[in-house]
DSSP file (Angstrom, degrees, kcal/mol; ACC not computed):
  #  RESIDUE AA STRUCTURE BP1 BP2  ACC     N-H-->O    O-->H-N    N-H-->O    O-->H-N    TCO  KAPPA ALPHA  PHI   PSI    X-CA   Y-CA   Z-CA
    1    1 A X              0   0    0      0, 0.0     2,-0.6     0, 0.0     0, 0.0   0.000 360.0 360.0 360.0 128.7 -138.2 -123.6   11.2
    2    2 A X        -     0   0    0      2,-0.0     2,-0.5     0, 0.0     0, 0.0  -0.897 360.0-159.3-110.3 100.4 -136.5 -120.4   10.3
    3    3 A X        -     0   0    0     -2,-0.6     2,-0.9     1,-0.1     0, 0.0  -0.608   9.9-157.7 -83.0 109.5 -133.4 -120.3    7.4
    4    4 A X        -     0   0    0     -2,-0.5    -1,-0.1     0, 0.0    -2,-0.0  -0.765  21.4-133.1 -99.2 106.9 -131.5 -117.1    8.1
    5    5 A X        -     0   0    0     -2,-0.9     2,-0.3     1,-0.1     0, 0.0  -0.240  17.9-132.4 -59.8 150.4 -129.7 -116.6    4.4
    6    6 A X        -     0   0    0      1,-0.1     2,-0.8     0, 0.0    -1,-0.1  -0.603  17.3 -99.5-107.4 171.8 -126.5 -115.8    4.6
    7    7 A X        -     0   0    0     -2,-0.3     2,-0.5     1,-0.0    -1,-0.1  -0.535  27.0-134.3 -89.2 123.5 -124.6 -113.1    2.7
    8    8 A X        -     0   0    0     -2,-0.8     4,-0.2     1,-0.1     3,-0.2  -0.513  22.5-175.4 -73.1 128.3 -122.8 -114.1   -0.2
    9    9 A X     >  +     0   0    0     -2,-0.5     4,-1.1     1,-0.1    -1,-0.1  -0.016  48.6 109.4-116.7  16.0 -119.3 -112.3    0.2
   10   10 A X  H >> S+     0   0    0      2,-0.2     3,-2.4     3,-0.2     4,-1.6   0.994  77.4  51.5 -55.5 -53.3 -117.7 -113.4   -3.3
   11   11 A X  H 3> S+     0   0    0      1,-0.3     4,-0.8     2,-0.2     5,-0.3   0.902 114.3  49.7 -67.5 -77.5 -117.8 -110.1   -4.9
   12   12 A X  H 3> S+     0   0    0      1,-0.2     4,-1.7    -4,-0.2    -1,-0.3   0.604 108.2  49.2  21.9 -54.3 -115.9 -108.9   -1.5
   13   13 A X  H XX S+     0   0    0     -3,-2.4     4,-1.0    -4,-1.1     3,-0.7   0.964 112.1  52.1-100.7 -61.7 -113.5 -111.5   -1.6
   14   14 A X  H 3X S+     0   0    0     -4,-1.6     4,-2.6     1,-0.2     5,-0.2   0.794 111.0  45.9  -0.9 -71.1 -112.8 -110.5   -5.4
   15   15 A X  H 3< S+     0   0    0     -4,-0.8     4,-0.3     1,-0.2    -1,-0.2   0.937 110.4  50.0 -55.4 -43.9 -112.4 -107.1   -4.7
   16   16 A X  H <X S+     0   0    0     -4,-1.7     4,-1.0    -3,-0.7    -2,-0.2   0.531 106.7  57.8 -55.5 -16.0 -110.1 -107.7   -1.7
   17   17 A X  H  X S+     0   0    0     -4,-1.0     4,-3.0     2,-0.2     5,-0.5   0.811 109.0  53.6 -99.1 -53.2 -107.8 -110.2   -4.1
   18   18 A X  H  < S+     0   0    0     -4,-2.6     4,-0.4    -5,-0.3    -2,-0.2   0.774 108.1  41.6 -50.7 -17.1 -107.5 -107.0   -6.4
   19   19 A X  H  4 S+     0   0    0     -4,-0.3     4,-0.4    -5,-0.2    -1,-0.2   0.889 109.7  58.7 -99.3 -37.6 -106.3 -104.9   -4.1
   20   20 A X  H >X S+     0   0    0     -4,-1.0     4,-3.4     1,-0.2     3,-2.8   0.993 118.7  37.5 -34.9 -69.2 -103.8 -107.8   -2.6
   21   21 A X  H 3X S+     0   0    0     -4,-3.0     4,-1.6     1,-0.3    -1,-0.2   0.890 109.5  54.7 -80.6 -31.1 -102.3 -107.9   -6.3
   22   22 A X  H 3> S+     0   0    0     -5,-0.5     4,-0.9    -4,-0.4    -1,-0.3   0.492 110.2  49.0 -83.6   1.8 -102.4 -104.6   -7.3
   23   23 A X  H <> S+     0   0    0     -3,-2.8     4,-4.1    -4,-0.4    -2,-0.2   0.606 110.6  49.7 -96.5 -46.0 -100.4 -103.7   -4.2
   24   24 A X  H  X S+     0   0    0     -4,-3.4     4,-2.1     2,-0.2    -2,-0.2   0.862 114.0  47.5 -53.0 -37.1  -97.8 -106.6   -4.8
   25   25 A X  H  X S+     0   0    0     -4,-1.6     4,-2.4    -5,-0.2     5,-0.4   0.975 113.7  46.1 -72.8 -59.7  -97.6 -105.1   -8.5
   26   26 A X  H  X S+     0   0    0     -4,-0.9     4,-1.5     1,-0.2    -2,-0.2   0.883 118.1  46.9 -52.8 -27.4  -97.2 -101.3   -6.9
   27   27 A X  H  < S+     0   0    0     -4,-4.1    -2,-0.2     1,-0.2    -1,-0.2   0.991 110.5  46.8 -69.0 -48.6  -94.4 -102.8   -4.3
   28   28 A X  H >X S+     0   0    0     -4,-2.1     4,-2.7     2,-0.2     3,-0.6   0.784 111.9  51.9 -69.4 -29.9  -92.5 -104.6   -6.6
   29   29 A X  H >X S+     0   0    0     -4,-2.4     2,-3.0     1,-0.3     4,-1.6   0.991 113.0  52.3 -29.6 -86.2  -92.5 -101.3   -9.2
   30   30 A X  H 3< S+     0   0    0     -4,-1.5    -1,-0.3    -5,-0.4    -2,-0.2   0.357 105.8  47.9 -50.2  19.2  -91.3  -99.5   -6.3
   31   31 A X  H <4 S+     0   0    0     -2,-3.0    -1,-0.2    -3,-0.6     4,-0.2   0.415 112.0  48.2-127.5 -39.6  -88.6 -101.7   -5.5
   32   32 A X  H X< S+     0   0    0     -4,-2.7     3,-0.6    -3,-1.0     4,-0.2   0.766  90.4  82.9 -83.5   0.1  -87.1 -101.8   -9.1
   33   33 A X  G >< S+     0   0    0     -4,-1.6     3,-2.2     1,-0.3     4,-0.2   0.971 102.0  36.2 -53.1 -85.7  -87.3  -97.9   -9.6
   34   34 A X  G >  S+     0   0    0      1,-0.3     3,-1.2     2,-0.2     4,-0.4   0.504  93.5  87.9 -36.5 -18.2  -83.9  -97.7   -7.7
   35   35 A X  G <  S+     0   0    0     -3,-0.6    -1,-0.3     1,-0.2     4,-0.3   0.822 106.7  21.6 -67.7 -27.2  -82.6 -100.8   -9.3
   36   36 A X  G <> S+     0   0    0     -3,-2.2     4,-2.6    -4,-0.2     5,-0.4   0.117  89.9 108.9-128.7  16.6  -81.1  -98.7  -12.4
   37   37 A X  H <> S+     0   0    0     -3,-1.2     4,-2.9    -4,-0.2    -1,-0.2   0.993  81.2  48.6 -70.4 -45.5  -81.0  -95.4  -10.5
   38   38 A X  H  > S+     0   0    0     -4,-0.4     4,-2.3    -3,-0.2     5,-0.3   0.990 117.6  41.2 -53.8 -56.8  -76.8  -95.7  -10.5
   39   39 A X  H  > S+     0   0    0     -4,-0.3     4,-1.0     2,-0.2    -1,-0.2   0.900 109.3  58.5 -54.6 -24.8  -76.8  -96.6  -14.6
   40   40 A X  H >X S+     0   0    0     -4,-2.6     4,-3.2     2,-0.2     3,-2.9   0.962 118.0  37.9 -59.4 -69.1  -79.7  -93.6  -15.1
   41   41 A X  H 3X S+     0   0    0     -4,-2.9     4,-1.0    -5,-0.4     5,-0.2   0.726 109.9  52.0 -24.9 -57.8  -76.7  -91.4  -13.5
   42   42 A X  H 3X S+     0   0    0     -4,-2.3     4,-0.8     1,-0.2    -1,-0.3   0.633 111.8  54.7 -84.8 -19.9  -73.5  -92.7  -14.9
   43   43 A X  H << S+     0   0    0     -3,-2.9    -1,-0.2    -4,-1.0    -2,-0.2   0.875 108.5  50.3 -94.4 -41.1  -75.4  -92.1  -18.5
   44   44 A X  H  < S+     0   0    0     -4,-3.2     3,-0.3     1,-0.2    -2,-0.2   0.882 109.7  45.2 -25.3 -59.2  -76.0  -88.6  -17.5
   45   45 A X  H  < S+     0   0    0     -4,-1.0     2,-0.3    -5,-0.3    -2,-0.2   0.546 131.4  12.7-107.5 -37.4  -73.0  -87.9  -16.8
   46   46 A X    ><  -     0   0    0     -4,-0.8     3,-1.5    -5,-0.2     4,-0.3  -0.711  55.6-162.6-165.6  98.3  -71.3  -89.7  -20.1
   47   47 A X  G >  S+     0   0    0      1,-0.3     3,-1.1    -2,-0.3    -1,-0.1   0.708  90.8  69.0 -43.5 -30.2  -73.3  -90.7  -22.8
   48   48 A X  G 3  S+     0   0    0      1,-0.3    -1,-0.3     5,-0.1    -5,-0.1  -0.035  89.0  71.0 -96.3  24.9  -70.8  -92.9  -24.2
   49   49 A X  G <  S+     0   0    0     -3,-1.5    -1,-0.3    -7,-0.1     2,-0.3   0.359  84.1  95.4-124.7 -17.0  -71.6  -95.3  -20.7
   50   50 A X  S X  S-     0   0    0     -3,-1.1     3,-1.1    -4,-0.3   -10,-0.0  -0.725  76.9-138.7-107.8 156.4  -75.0  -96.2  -22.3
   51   51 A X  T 3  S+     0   0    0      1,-0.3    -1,-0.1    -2,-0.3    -3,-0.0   0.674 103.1  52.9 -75.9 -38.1  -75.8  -99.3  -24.4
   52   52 A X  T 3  S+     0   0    0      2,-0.1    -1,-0.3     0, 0.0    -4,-0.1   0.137  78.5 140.4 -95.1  11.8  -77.8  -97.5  -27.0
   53   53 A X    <   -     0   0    0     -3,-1.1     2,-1.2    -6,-0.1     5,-0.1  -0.032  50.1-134.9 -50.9 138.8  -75.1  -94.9  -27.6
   54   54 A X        +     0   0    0      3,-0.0     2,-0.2     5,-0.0    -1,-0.1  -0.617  46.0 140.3-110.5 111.0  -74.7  -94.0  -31.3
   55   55 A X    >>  -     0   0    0     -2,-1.2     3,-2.1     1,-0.0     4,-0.7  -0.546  67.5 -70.3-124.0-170.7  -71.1  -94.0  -32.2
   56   56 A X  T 34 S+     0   0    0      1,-0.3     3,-0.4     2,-0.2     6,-0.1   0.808 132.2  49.4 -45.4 -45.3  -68.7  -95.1  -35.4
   57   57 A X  T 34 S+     0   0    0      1,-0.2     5,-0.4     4,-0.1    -1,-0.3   0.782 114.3  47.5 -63.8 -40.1  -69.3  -98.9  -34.6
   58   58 A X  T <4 S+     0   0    0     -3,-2.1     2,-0.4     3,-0.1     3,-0.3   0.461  97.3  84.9-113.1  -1.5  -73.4  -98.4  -34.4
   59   59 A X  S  < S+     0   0    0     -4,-0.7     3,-0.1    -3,-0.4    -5,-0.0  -0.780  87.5   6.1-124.6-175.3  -74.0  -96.7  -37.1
   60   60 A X  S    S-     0   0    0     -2,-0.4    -1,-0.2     1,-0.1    -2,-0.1   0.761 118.6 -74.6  61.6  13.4  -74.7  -97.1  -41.3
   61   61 A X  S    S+     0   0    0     -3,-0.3     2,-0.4     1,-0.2    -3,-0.1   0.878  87.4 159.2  66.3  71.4  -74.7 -101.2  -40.3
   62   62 A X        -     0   0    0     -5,-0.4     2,-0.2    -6,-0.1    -1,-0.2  -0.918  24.6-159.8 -79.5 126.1  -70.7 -101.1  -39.9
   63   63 A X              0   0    0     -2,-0.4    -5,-0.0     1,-0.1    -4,-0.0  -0.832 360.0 360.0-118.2 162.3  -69.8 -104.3  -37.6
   64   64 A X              0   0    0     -2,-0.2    -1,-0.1    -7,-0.0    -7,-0.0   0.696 360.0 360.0 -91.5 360.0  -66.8 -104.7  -35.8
């Protein structure tokens, strides 16, 4: 009787589960880039459009 071992394919299936997720990670990246591409603009364009603006109101702890 002859046992032909078989090839253990964990590390394989490891690698392949890394590449799976690190592709999901790079799509989903690449999908929210654009998401803020209109606010990136409008902030360009007029500082006073951005959240983190520093004006009379935001600064020296003055509250409205």
């Amino acid at each position: 009787m002859s046992e032909v071992q078989q090839k253990d394919n964990f590390l394989l299936y490891v690698i392949l589960a890394g590449a799976v997720a690190a592709g999901a990670v790079f799509m989903v990246k690449n999908a929210e880039h654009d998401k803020y591409a209109a606010a990136a603009q409008a902030i360009s364009e007029d500082s006073s459009n951005s959240a983190y603006r520093n004006d009379v109101l935001h600064s020296g702890g003055a509250k409205k």
